[in-house]
N, C-alpha and C positions, 0 to 999 in steps of 0.2 A: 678195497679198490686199488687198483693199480694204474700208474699213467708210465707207458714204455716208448720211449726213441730208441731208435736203432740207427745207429750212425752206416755211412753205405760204404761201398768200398774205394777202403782209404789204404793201400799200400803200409806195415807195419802199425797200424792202428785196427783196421776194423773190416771184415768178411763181409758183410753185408747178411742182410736174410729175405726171401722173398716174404708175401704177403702171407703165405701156406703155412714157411716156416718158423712164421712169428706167431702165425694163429696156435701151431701146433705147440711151443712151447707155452702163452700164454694156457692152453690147457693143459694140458702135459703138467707142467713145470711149477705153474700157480694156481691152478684149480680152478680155473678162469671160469662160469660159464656162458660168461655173453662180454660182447665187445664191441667198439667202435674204433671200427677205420678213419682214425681223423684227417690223415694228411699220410702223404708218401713224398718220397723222394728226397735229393738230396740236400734240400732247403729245410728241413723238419729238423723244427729246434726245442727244444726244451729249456724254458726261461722260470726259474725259481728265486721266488724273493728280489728280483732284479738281478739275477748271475746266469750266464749262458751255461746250461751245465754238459750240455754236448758237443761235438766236433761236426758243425754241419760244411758236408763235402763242397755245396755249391756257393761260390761267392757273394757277398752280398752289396745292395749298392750305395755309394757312399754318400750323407749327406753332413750339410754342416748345422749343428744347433745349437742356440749359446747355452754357456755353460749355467747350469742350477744345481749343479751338486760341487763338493770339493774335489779336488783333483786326486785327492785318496780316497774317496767312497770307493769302495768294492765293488757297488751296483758296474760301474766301469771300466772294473781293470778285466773283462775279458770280453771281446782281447782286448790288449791294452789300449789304449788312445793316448795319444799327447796334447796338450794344451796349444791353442794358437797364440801368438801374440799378437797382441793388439796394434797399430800403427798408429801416427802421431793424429789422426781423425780421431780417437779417444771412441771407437765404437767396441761395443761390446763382443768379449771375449768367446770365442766359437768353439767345437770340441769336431772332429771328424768324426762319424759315427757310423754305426753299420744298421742298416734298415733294409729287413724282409721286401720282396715285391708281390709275395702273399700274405696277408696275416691272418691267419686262421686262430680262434682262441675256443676252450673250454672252461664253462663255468660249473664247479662241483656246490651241489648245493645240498644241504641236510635239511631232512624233513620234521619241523619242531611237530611239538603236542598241536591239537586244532581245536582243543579244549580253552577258551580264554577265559583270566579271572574275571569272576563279580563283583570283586570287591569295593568301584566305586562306581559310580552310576555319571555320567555327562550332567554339568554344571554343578557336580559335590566340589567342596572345599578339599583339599592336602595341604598339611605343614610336612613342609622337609624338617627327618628327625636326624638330621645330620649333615655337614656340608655337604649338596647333593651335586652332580653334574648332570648338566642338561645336554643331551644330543640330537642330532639333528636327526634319528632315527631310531628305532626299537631294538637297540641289541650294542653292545660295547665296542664293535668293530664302526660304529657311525662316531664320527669327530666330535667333541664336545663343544658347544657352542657359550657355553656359561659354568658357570660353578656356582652355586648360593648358599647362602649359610642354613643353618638351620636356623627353623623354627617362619622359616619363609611358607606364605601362604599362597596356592595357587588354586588354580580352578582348571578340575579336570575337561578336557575337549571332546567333544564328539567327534571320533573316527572311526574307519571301517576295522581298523586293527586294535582298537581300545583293548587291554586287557591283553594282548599278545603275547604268546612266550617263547624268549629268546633270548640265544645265551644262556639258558638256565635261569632266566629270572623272566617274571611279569613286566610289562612295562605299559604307561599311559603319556597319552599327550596332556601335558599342562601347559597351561598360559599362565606369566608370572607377569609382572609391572613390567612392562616393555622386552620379553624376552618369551617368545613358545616354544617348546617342544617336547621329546620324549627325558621320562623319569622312570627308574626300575622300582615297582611297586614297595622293595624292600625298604626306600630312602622314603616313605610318605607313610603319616599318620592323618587317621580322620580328623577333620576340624572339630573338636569338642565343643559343644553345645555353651551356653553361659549357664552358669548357675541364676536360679530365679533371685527376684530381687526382693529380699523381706520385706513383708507390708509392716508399715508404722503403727505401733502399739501405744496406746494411752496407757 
């Protein structure tokens, strides 16, 4: 898969291409054979990991937002911005920032297995076989909400995604003592049964 901007005409930086001639190299050039026209013209931006990675022709309009990042994050420096300073009102520190007056977005999405595990059935016991982290969702791109040690005992959930797989691992909802969510099937053992309890011999 390929995602392409094509910066428009910019005097000693960039030619432009029309729609035809973008189509034509996307086949031509990449073996393209199907595509989406996401956006034209000279506001089409290409934003990666937080860095503008292209030269868009058309201005953008300025707004002020306070700052949540350090004044060296990278996410920032293109183009660059400057810090405001604050006045003796002691209000929070603003950044000048640049903001689209369209935002058009794509989301790429991969198609897991649709095959889910069996391996625990809704209201079975798991002991976490290892400090396990818990997430707020099925796959290692969801924030961890907790960490627990092993040997912690939970109780599998009934969901529509029980058994999912993502990321390359299975995953279940469990409920722990004050704490629910997703665990990668790798980090949980079944609750092992108790051994019976000898009867008393004369």
């Amino acid at each position: 898969m390929c995602c392409i901007v094509v910066d428009g005409r910019n005097a000693g930086h960039s030619i432009g291409m029309t729609i035809d001639e973008l189509a034509l190299f996307a086949r031509d050039s990449l073996a393209a054979t199907w595509g989406i026209a996401q956006d034209g013209g000279g506001s089409s931006t290409m934003l990666v990991n937080g860095v503008v990675r292209n030269i868009p022709a058309v201005p953008c309009q300025m707004i002020f937002a306070p700052i949540v990042v350090g004044q060296d994050d990278p996410a920032i420096q293109n183009p660059p911005i400057q810090k405001v300073v604050t006045g003796p009102d002691s209000l929070p520190a603003v950044l000048p920032m640049c903001e689209r007056r369209v935002a058009n977005g794509m989301m790429m999405v991969v198609l897991e297995s649709s095959n889910p595990s069996l391996s625990y059935v809704p209201g079975a016991a798991a002991i976490t076989n290892s400090p396990t982290d818990v997430r707020l969702g099925p796959g290692t791109n969801y924030a961890v909400i907790a960490t627990l040690p092993a040997n912690t005992k939970g109780i599998i959930q009934d969901h529509a995604l029980r058994g999912v797989f993502a990321k390359g691992q299975y995953w279940w909802k469990v409920s722990y003592s004050g704490v629910s969510g997703w665990v990668s099937e790798q980090s949980l053992s079944p609750e092992k049964a108790a051994p019976p309890t000898p009867s008393n011999q004369q």
